[in-house]
C-alpha positions as CSV (number, residue, x, y, z in Angstrom):
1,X,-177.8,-159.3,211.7
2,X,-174.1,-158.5,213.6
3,X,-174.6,-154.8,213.7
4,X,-171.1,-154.1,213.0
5,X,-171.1,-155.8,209.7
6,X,-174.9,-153.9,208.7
7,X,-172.6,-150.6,209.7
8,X,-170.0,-152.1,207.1
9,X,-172.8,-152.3,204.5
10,X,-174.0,-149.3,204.3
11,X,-171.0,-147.5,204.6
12,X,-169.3,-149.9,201.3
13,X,-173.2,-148.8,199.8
14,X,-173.1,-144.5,200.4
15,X,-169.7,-144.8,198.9
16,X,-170.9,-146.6,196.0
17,X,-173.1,-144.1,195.7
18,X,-170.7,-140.9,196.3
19,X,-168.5,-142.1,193.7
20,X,-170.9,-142.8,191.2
21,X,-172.4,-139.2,191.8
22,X,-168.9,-137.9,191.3
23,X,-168.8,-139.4,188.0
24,X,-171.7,-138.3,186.7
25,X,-170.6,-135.0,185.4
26,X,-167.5,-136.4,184.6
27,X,-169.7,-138.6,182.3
28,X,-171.4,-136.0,180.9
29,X,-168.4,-133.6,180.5
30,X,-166.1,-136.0,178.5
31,X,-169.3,-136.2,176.1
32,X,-170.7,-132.5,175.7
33,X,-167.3,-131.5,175.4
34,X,-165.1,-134.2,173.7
35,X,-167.3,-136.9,172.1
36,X,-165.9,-139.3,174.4
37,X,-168.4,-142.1,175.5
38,X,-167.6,-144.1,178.4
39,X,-168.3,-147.5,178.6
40,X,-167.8,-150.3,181.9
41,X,-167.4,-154.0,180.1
42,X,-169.4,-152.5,177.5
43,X,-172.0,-151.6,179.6
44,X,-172.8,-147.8,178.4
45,X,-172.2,-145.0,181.0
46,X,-173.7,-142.6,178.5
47,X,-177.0,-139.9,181.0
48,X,-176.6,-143.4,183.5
49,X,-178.3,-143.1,186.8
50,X,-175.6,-143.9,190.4
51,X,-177.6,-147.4,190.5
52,X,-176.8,-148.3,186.7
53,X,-173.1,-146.9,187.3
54,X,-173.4,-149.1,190.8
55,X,-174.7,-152.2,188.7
56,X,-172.3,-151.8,185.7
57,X,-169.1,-152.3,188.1
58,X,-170.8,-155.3,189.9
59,X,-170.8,-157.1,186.4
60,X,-167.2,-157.0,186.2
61,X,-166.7,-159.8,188.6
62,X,-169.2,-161.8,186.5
63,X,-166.6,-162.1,183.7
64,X,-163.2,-161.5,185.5
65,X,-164.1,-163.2,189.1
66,X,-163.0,-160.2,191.0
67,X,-164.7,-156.9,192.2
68,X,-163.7,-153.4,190.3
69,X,-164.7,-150.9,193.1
70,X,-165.9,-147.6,191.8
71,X,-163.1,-146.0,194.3
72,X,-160.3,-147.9,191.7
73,X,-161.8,-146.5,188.7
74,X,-163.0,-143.0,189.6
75,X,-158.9,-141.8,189.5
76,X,-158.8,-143.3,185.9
77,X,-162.2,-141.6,184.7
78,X,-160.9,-138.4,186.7
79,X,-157.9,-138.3,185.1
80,X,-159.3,-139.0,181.7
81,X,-162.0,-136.0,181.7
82,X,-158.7,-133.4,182.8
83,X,-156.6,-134.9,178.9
84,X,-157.4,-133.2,175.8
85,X,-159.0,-136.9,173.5
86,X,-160.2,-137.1,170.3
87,X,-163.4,-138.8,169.8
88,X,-163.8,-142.3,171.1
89,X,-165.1,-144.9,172.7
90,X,-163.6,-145.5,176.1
91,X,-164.2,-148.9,178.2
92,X,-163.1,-147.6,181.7
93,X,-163.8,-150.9,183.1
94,X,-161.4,-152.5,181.0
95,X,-158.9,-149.8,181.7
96,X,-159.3,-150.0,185.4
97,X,-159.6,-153.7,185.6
98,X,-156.3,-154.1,183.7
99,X,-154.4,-151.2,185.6
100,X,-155.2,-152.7,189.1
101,X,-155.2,-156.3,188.3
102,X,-153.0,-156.8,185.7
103,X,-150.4,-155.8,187.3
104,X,-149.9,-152.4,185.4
105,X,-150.1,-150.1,188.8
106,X,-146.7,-151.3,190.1
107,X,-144.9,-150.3,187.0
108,X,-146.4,-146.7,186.0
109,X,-149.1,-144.1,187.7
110,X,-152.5,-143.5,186.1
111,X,-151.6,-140.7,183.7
112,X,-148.8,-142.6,182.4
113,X,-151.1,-145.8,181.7
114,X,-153.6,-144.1,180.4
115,X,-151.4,-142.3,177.8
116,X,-149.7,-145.3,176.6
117,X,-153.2,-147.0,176.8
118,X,-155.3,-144.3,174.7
119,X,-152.4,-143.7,172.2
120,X,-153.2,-141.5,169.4
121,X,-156.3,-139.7,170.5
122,X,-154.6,-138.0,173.6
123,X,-153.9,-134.4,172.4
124,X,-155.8,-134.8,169.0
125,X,-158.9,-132.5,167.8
126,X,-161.7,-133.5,166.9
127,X,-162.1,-132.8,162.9
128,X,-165.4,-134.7,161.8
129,X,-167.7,-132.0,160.4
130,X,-171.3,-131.6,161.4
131,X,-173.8,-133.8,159.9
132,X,-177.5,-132.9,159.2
133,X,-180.2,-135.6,159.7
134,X,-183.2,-136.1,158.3
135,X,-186.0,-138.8,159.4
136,X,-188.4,-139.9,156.4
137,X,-191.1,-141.8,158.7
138,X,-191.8,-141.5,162.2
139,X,-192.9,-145.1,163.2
140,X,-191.5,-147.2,166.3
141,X,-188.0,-147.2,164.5
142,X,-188.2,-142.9,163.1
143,X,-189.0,-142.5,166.9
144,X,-186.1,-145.0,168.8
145,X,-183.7,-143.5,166.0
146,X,-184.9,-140.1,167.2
147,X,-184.6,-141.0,171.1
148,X,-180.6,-141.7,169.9
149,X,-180.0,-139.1,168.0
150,X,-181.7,-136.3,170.7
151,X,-179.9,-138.1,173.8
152,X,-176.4,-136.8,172.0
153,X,-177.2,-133.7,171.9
154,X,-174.3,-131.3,172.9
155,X,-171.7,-129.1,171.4
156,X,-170.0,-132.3,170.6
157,X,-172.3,-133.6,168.8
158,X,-172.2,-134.5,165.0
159,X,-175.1,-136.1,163.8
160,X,-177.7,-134.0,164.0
161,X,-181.7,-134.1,163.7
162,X,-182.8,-131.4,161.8
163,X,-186.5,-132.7,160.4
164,X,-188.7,-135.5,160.6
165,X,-191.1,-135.8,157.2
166,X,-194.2,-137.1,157.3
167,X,-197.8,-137.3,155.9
168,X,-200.4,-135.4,157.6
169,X,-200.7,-132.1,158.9
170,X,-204.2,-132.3,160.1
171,X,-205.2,-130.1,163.2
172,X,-203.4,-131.5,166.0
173,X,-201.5,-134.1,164.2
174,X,-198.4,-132.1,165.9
175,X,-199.3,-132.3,169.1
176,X,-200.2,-136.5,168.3
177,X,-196.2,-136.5,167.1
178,X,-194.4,-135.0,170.1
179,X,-196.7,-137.2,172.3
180,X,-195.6,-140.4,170.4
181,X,-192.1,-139.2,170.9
182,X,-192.6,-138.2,174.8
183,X,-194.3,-141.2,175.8
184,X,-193.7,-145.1,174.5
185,X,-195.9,-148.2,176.1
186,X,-192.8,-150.5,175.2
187,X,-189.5,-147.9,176.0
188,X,-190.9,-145.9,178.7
189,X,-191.0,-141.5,179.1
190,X,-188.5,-139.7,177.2
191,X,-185.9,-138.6,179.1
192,X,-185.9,-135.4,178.7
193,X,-188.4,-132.1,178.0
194,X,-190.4,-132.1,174.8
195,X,-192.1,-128.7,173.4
196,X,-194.3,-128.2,170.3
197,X,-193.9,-124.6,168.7
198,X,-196.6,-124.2,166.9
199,X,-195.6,-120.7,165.0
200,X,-192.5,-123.1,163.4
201,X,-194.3,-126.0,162.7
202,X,-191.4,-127.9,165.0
203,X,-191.0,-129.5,167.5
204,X,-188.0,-129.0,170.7
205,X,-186.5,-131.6,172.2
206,X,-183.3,-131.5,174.9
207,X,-182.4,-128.3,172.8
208,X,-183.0,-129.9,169.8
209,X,-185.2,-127.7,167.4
210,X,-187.0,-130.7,164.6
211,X,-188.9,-128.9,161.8
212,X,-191.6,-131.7,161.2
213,X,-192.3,-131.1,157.1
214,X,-195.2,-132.7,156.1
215,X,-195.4,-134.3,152.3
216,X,-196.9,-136.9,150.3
217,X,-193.2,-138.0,148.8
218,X,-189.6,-136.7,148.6
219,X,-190.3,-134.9,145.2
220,X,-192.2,-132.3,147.0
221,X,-189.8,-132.0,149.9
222,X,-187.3,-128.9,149.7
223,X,-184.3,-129.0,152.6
224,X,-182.7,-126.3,152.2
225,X,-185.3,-124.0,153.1
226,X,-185.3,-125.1,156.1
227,X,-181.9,-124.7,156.4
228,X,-180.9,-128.3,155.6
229,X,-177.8,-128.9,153.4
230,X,-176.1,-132.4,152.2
231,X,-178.5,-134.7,154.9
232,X,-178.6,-138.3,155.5
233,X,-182.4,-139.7,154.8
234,X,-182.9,-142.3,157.2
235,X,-186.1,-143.9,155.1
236,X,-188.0,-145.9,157.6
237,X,-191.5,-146.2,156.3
238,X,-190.2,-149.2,153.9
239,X,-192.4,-147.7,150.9
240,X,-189.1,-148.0,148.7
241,X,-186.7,-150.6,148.8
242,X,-184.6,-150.6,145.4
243,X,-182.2,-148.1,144.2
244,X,-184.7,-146.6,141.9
245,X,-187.2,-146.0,144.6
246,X,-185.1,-144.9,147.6
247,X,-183.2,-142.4,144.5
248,X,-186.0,-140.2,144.9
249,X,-184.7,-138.9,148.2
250,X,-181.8,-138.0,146.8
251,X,-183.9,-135.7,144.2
252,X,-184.8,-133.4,147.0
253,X,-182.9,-130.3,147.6
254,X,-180.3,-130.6,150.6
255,X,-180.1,-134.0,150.7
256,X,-177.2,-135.8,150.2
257,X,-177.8,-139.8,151.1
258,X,-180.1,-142.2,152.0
259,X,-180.3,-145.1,154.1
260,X,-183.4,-147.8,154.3
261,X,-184.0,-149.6,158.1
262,X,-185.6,-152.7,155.7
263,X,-183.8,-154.8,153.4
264,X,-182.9,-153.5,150.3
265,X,-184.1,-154.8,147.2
266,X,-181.3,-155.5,144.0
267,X,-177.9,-153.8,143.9
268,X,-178.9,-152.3,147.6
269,X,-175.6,-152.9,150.0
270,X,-177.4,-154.8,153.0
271,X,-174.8,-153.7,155.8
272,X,-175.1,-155.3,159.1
273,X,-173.0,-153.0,161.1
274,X,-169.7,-155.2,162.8
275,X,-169.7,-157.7,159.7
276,X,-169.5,-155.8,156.5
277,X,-169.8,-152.1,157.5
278,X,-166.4,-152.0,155.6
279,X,-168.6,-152.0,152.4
280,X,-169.4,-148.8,153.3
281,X,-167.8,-146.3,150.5
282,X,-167.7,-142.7,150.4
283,X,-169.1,-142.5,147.3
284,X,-172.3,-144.7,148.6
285,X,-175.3,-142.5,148.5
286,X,-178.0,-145.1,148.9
287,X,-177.9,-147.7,151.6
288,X,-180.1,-150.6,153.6
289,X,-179.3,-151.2,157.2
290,X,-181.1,-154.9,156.7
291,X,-183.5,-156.3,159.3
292,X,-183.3,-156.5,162.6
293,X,-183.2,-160.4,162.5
294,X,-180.2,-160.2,160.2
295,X,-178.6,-158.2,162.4
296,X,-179.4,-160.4,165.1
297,X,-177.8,-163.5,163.7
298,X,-175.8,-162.7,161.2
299,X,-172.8,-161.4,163.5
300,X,-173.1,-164.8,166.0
301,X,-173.2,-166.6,162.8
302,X,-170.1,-165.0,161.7
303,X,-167.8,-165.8,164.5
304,X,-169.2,-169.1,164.9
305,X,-168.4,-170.0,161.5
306,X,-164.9,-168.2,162.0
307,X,-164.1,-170.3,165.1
308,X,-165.9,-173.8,164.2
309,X,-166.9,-173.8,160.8
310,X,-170.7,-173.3,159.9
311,X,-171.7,-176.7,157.3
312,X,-175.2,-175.8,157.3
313,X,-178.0,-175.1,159.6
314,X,-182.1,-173.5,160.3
315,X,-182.5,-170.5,162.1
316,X,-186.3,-170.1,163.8
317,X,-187.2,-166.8,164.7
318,X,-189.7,-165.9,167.7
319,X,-190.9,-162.6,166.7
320,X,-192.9,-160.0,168.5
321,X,-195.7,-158.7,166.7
322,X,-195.3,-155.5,164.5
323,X,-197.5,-152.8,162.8
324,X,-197.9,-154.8,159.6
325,X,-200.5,-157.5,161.6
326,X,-204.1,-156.9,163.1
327,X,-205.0,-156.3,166.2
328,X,-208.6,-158.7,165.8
329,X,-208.8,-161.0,162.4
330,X,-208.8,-158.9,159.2
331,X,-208.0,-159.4,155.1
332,X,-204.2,-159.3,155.2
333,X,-202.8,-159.8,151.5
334,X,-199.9,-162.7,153.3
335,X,-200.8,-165.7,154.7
336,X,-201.9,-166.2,158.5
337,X,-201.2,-162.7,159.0
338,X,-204.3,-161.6,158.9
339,X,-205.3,-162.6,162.3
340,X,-205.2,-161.4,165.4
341,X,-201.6,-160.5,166.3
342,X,-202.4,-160.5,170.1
343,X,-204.4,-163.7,170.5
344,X,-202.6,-165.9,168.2
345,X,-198.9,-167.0,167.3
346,X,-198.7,-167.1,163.9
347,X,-196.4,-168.8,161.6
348,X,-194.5,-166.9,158.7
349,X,-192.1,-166.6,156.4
350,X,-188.6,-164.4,157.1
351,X,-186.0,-163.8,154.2
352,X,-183.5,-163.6,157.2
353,X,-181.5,-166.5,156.4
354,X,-181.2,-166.2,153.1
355,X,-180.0,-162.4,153.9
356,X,-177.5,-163.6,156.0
357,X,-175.4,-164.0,152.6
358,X,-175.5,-160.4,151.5
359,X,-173.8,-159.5,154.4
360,X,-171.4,-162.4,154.9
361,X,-171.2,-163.9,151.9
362,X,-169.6,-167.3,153.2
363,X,-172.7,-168.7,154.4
364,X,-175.0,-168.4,151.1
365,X,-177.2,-171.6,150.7
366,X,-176.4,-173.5,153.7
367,X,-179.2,-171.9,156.1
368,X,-182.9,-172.5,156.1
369,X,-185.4,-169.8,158.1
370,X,-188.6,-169.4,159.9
371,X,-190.7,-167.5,161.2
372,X,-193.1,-167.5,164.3
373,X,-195.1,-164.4,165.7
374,X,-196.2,-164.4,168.9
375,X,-198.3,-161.9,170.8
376,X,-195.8,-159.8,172.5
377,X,-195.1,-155.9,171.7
378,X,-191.1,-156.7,171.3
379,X,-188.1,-158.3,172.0
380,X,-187.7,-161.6,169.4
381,X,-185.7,-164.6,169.8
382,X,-183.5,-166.1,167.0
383,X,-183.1,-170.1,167.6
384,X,-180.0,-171.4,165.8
385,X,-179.9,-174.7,164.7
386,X,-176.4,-175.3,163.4
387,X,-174.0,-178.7,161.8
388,X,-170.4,-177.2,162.5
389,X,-167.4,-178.2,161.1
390,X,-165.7,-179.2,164.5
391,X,-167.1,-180.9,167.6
392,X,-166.9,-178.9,170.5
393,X,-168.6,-178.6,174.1
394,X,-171.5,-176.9,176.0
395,X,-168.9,-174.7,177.9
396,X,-166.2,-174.3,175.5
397,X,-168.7,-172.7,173.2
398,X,-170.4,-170.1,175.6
399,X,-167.0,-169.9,177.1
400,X,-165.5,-168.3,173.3
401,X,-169.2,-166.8,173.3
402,X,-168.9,-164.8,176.3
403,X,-165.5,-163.7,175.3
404,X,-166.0,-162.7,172.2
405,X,-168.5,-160.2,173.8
406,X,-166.5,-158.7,175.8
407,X,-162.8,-158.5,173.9
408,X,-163.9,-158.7,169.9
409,X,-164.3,-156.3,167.6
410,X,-167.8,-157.6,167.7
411,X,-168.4,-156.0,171.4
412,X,-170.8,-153.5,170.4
413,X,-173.1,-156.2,168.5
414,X,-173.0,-159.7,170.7
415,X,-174.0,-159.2,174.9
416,X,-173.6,-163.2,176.9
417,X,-176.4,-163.2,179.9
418,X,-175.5,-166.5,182.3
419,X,-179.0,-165.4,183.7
420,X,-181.3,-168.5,185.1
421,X,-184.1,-166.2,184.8
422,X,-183.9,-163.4,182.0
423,X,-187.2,-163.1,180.1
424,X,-187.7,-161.0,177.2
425,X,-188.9,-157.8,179.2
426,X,-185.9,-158.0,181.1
427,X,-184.0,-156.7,177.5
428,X,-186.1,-154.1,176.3
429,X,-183.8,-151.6,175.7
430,X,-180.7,-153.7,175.1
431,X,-178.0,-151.5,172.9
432,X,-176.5,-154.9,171.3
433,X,-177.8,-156.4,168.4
434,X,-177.5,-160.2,169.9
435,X,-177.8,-161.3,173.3
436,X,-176.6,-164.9,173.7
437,X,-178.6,-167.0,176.1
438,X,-175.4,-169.0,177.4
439,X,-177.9,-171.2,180.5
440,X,-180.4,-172.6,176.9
441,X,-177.2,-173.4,174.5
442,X,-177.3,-177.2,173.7
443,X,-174.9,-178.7,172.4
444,X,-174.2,-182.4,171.0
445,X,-171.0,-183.0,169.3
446,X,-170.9,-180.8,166.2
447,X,-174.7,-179.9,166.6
448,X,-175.1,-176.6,168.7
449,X,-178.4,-174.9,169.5
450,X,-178.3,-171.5,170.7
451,X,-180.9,-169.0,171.6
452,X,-180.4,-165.6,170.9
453,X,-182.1,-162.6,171.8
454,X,-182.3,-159.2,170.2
455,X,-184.9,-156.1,171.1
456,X,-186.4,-156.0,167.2
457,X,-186.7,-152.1,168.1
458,X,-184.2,-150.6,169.9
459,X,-181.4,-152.9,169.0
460,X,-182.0,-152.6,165.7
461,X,-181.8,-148.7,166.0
462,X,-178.9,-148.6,167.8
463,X,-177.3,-150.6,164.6
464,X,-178.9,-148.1,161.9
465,X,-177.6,-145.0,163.9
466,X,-173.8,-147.0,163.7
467,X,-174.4,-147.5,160.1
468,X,-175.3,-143.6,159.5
469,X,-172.2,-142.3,162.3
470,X,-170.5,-144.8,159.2
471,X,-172.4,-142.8,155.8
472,X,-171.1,-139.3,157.5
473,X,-167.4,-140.9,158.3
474,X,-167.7,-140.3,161.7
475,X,-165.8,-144.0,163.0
476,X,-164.6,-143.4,166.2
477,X,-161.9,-145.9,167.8
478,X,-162.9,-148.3,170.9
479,X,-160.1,-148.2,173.3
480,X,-159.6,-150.9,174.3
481,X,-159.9,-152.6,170.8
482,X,-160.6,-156.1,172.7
């Protein structure tokens, strides 16, 4: 190699790395202090390492075809952390992509742009009240949703974990719960220090004090003596579905509303966060935050059927295993399911489908579902199988796909790989709800196959926490919208 241009390497590499080091606190500041979360192509910035910052601004030139150097938007995120902002979701790559490339430098400086660009939360307060949090359950989901709620923490912050309820309370059966919650085979270390106080029955987390209350059901659960007024139940053991059933929650003292991570059963709103959350009413009390295959599909579903027209279709998922199979064969009250999870794919049912119509209405009777498990500990596939209304072609459909990733209201919910080589370990982890696999989409005339991806765990959390930040009213703008 020409030694001149290795020189030139690592220089453009330590100041990569400088500037992402300089934006770290920046990062952290604008959250602690202003509820601002900072974003690059949608790509969360959000307790990021300098190599994740580094590899977030190489993925701009993925979508746009040139480079954003992290020297063109450290003066915009610099500039952003010295304004007074209102809560918000902020996509500085957006910003400084548009500002250098667009054309808007020549015309106004960086404060200016950013003001017109950031409109009416520059100078506003923030005015959301605080929100107490309760977890009822602390299985893989109780856990991921705890992870999210903990990794907010800050002066800032607004929903807030006060107690996890569960059965138990066995010698050492605290310990066992701050262990589950420190360490995860699938999702890695917590990041972050984890303490038991024993004296308080509790356990600290990132400054985070959780009572843990142990009880055999909500009846025998009292909040407010813990300090606990007008919570949000997330319910994630699944032992109640219907109104009547997930109504006992709200018969405890201090708390206020529930939400289900299952499908609800009867008059239950099914919200898939970024399709129907404007169902969402103050007056709700009880809630479902669907499955994590509904919320998988049902938002590509929508915008195909919004673009192209949807006449009818199968969706087949691939499904990692979960707690309700066995290990080794076993009586299991379903069919199939009663043997072994990790030798065996088995085929089942899923109601997926046929929930997709609770949620977007439009599509009710014109999709069929399926189900296959397969021995792997998470991240599921969702294979569409779709007769649209108009032809189209193999890259005009990724190519709307892809967009509508990046500048949709559906941002948060759809991520487009054009990976050759993604597995499913490659996306455990992934924020979205839907990651399109744009290299497998098949398409023949009106007949389109796509593959979609979704981590089943923590995907699906990161939906459920939207869905409560929605119960407590806390909606917070993405600038830009698209």
């Amino acid at each position: 190699m020409n030694q001149q241009y290795e020189q030139e390497l690592q220089a453009s590499w330590q100041e990569r790395q400088e500037f992402a080091e300089l934006m770290q606190p920046l990062l952290g500041k604008l959250y602690r202090d202003q509820a601002v979360e900072v974003s690059v192509f949608g790509r969360p910035l959000l307790g990021a390492s300098t190599i994740e910052i580094i590899k977030a601004h190489r993925t701009v030139r993925l979508y746009t075809g040139n480079k954003l150097r992290l020297r063109e938007s450290f003066p915009l995120l610099e500039t952003l952390a010295g304004m007074k902002l209102a809560p918000a979701q902020i996509d500085l790559g957006k910003l400084a992509y548009s500002y250098h490339y667009e054309g808007k430098s020549e015309n106004m400086d960086i404060d200016t742009y950013l003001r017109e660009a950031l409109g009416e939360i520059v100078g506003s307060a923030d005015n959301h009240a605080p929100q107490d949090v309760v977890l009822y359950g602390f299985g893989r989901i109780g856990r991921l949703l705890a992870r999210l709620l903990i990794e907010r923490q800050g002066k800032s912050n607004k929903l807030r974990l006060k107690a996890i309820v569960v059965r138990g309370g066995k010698e050492g059966d605290l310990e066992k719960r701050a262990s589950l919650l420190r360490r995860d085979s699938v999702h890695g270390p917590f990041n972050g220090s984890i303490t038991v106080d024993h004296e308080r029955n509790a356990i600290k987390a990132n400054g985070a004090y959780i009572q843990v209350i142990y009880a055999n059901g909500p009846e025998e659960v009292d909040y407010t003596q813990y300090g606990i007024n007008d919570a949000i139940v997330i319910d994630n053991t699944g032992m109640w579905r219907d109104r009547d059933g997930l109504g006992l929650h709200l018969k405890s003292k201090g708390a206020k509303k529930a939400i289900l991570t299952a499908p609800g059963k009867g008059d239950v709103k099914n919200i898939v966060f970024g399709v129907n959350d404007a169902d969402i009413l103050p007056e709700d009390t009880i809630l479902s935050a669907a499955s994590c295959t509904t919320n998988a599909i049902t938002p590509v579903l929508k915008v195909l059927d919004e673009e192209f027209g949807i006449e009818n279709g199968h969706v087949e998922t691939v499904h990692s295993f979960t707690n309700d199979q066995n290990l080794i064969d076993n009586f299991h009250k379903a069919e199939r399911r009663g043997r072994s999870a990790s030798l065996n794919m088995v085929i089942t049912e899923t109601g997926a489908a046929k929930a997709v119509a609770k949620a977007y209405p439009k599509l009710a009777g014109k999709l069929t579902g399926n189900a296959i498990r397969v021995p792997t500990p998470n991240v599921s596939m969702a294979i569409l199988n779709l007769n649209l209304a108009k032809s189209t072609d193999r890259e005009s459909l990724n190519a709307f796909l892809r967009d509508v990733s990046l500048f949709s209201g559906l941002q948060h919910q759809i991520e487009f790989t054009a990976s050759t080589e993604i597995v499913s370990t490659d996306l455990v982890g992934t924020r979205a709800t839907s990651v399109i696999d744009s290299q497998a989409t098949i398409v023949a005339d009106n007949r389109v196959t796509l593959y979609v991806w979704y981590d089943n765990e923590f995907g699906y959390s990161c939906q459920v926490m939207r869905c409560v930040q929605a119960m407590a009213g806390l909606t917070y703008p993405t600038i830009p919208a698209k």
